[in-house]
N, C-alpha and C positions, 0 to 999 in steps of 0.2 A: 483421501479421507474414506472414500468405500471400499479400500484393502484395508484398514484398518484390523479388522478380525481375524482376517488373514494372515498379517504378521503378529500379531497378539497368536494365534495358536501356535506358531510354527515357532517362537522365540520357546513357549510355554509361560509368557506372562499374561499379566491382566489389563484392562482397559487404560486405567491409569497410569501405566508405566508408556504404553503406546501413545497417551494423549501426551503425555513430560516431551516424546521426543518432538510432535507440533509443535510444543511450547520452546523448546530448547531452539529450534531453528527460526521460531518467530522471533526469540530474544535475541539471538543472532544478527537478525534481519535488522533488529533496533539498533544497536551495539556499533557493527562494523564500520557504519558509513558514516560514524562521528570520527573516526580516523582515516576512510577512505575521500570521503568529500575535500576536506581541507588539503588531504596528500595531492588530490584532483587540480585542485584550487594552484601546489606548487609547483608539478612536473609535468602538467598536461591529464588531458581527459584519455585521450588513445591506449599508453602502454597500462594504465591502471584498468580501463575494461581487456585489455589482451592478455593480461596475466592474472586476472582474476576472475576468468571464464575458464582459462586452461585451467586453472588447479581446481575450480567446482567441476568440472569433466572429469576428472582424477577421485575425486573424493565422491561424485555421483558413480562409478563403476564399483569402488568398491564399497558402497553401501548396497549395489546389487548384488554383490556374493557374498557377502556377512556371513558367518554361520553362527555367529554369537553377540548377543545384544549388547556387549558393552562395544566392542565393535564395532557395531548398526549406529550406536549413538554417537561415540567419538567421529564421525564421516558423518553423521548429519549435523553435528555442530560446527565442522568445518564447512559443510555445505551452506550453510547457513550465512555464515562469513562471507564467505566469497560470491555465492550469487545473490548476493544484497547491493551488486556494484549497480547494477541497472537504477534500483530508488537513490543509491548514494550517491551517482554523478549525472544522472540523466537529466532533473530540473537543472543544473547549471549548464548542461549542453543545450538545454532548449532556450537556456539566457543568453547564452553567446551566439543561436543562428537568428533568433527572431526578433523583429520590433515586438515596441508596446501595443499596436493594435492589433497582431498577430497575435498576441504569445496568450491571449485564450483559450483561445481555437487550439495553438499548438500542445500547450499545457492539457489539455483535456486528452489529445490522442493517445500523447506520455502515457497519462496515468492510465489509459486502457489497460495499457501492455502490464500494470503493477498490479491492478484488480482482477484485471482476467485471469489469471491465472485461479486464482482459488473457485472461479467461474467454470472455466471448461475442461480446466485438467481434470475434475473428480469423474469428469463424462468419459474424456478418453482412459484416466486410470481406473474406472469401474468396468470397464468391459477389457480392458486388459488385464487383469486383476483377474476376472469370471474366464476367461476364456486361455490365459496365458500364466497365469500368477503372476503373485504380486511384485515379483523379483524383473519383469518385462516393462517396469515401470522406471523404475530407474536405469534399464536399457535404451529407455527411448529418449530418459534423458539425457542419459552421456552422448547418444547420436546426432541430439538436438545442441547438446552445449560444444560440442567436438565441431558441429558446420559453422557454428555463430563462429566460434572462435577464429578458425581459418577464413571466414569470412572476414571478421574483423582484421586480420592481420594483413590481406591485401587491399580491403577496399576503404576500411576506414580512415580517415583524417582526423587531422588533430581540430580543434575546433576552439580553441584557447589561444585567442588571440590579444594581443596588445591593442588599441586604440591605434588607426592609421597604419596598423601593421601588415602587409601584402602575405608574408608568408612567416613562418614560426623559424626562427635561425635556430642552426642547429648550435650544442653549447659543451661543453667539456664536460670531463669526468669532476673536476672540482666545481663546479657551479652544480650540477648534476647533486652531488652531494651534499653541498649547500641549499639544495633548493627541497631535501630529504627533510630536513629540520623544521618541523612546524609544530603547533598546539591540539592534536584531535580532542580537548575540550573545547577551543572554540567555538566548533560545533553545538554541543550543549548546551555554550552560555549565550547562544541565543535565542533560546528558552527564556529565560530573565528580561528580556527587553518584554516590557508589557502588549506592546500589540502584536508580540510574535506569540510569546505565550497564550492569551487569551485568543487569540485565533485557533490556536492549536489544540487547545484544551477541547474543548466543542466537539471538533472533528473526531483527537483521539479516542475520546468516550464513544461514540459513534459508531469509530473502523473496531474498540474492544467487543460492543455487543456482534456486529457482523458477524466476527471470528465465533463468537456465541453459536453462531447462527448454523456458521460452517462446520465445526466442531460437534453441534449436538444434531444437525442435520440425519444423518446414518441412524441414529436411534430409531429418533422420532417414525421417520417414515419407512422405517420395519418396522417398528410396532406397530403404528397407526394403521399402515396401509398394506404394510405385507411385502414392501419394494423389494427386489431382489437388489444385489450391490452395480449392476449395468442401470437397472431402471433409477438407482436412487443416485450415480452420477449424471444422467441425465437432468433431474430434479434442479443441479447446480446451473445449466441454463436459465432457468430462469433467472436468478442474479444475474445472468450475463449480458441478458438482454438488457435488465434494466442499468446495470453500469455502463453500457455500448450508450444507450440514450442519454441517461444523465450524463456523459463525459462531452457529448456533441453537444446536446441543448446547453448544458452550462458554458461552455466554452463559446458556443458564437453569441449567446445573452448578452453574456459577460462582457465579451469584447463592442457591442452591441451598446448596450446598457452606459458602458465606457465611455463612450464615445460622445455617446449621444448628451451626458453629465457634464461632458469638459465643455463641449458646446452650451450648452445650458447656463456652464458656471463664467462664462466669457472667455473659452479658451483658457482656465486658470484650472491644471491638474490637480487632481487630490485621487491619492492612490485608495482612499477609504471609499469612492465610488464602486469600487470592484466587490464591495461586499453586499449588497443591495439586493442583490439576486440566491441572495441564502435563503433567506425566510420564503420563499417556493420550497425551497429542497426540505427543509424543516417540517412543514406542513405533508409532503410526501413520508417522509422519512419515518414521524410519527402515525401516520394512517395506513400506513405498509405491516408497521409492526405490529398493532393493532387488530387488523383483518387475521395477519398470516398466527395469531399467536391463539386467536380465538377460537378462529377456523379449526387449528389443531386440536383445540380442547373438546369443541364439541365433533370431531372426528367429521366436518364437512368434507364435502366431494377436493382431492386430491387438487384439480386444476386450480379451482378458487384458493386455496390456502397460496399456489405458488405465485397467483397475482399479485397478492401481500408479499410477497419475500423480493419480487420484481419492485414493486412500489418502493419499498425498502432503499433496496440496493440503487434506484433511481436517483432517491432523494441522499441516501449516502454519497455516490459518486461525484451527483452535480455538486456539493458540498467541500468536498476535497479538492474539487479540480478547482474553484473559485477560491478557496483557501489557500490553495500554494500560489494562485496565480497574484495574488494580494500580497503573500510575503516575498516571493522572488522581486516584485518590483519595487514592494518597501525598500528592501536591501540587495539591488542587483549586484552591486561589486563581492556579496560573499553567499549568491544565488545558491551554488553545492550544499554550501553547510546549512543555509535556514531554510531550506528543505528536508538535509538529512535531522535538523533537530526536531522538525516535525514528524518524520520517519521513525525517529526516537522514540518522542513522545506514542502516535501511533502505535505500534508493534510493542513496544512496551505496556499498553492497555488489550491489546491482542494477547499477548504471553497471557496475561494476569484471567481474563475471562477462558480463554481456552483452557486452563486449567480449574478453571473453579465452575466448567458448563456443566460438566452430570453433577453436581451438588448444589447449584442453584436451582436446575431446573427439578430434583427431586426437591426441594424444599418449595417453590412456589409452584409448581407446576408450569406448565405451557402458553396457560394465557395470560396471569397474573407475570411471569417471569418477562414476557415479552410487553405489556402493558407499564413495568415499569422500567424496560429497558426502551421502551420511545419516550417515557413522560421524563426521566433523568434527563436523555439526549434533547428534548424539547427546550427543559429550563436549564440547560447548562448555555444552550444559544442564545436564546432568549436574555440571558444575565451578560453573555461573555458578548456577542458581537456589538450590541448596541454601544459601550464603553469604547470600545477599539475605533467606531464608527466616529463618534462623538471627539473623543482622546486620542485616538492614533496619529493626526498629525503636528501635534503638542509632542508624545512620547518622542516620534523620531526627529525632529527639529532636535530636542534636548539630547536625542543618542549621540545624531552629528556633529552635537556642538565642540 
């Protein structure tokens, strides 16, 4: 995000065509893994992240030597694609190694690895950007997706196992084939079941302002404060911190919280205890945005504003990591897909605001924009968990039946 001007000068385009191509790789990120999840689901978890790490290596080198933006764009749309496998099969990898009173904890670490990113990478591509250009950015990815990959290719296992199963039997080229044929709507259409969707709604309004956040970030704090492009990826630490806390706190609450419910209810489970620990993150989430959106209007001291975006990013995270960890166990046997439908929905509300951040926030300004971007996320929770809490174990009795 803080090379952003930097390739805007060097293409000779303007803001807007540079923010299309965020958007394009976030819609991407929505997109792919409604066909990679269920592919997951039929041939194994392993060859789909080994071959879909190699070809984002491929398509991250040459978006580092573009010399022409239609170019830059077609390689970031494919990049898009392909390094979307990590959200698209990782919640069903975490269903296959973890029990139920684990897969909090474990669920939370997950989603580090999917938040952090738009966290720390603005830090190390801001100074690589100022010191190296912007083209040193997508070198470092291809040297990062080039180790994952051969990494993955000797050490990883397959992790999609049958019930009682010791080890994965190896299977033919015609089963092979046969096992290529599947539905990547499936994915989607778990959307429609009412306690997936109304889970997911919440959140994705939620991760669409973040992206808000992320996107109009670089502005804001060159205007306001004068950051240079090194000092204002540092800035994205602060989100970092606070998705690092809310992915630990929600996660062992959770499992916590869990536990202590079943007990409570005579040892009789109900997967609708897993949400109970939202309305913390809620009350964060909206008090984050609040602080950081005001703080910028009346041009407060730098550090206080990033407490708010921490607050923020807190109350975001422990949110998402308790919300997948609630549908993966509503529906473990198709764990891949109704996570990647959440993924969908997510990044799908990310494309939508990434594109529409320099024209909301010239229309409402900085603290009116952020003030309605917590009071939306507040009563969309508000409305959407209580029903899923109440209704959810009604909806999926009726799914199963």
């Amino acid at each position: 995000m803080p090379a952003t001007h930097d390739i805007m000068v060097y293409f000779n385009t303007n803001l807007t065509v540079i923010n299309a191509t965020i958007a394009l790789y976030i819609m991407m990120n929505a997109i792919a893994p409604l066909f990679l999840a269920p592919l997951s689901e039929r041939v194994g978890r392993r060859w789909v992240y080994i071959i879909c790490m190699a070809i984002y290596t491929v398509c991250t080198i040459v978006c580092g030597i573009s010399k022409g933006i239609g170019l830059f764009f077609a390689f970031r749309l494919l990049q898009g694609i392909f390094g979307s496998v990590g959200q698209a099969v990782g919640g069903g990898t975490v269903s296959d190694i973890f029990e139920p009173h684990e897969r909090g904890r474990a669920m939370g670490i997950y989603m580090l690895g999917t938040i952090l990113g738009p966290a720390i990478a603005p830090v190390i591509g801001g100074y690589l950007d100022q010191y190296l250009g912007w083209r040193w950015i997508f070198y470092v990815c291809t040297i990062l997706g080039g180790a994952i990959t051969i990494a993955a290719l000797f050490f990883l296992k397959e992790t999609l196992y049958r019930p009682g199963q010791k080890e994965v039997a190896p299977i033919g080229i015609k089963e092979r084939l046969e096992r290529l044929k599947f539905n990547p709507f499936a994915s989607l259409q778990m959307l429609a079941l009412p306690e997936v969707g109304l889970s997911c709604l919440p959140v994705s309004i939620a991760f669409g302002w973040f992206y808000y956040f992320v996107t109009i970030l670089p502005a804001t704090f060159g205007e306001i404060y004068g950051f240079s492009s090194g000092s204002i990826g540092l800035c994205y630490l602060a989100g970092g911190v606070g998705n690092v806390v809310g992915a630990i706190v929600a996660g062992f609450s959770s499992d916590k919280l869990y536990q202590r419910s079943i007990a409570n209810n005579g040892g009789i489970v109900i997967k609708e205890f897993r949400l109970r620990t939202i309305y913390f993150s809620v009350f964060f989430y909206l008090a984050g945005s609040l602080m950081y959106g005001w703080f910028l209007q009346y041009r407060i001291f730098w550090f206080a504003t990033l407490v708010g975006y921490a607050l923020t990013t807190f109350g975001l995270m422990s949110a998402i990591t308790t919300v997948n960890t609630y549908i993966v166990e509503a529906h473990l046997k198709k764990a891949a897909s109704v996570v990647s439908s959440n993924n969908f929905a997510r990044n799908t509300c990310a494309m939508i605001f990434s594109l529409c951040a320099v024209s909301i926030r010239g229309s409402l300004g900085d603290g009116w924009s952020y003030t309605f971007m917590g009071l939306m996320t507040t009563v969309s929770f508000l409305i959407c968990i209580p029903l899923v809490q109440k209704y959810g174990p009604r909806w999926r009795e009726l799914a199963n039946a």
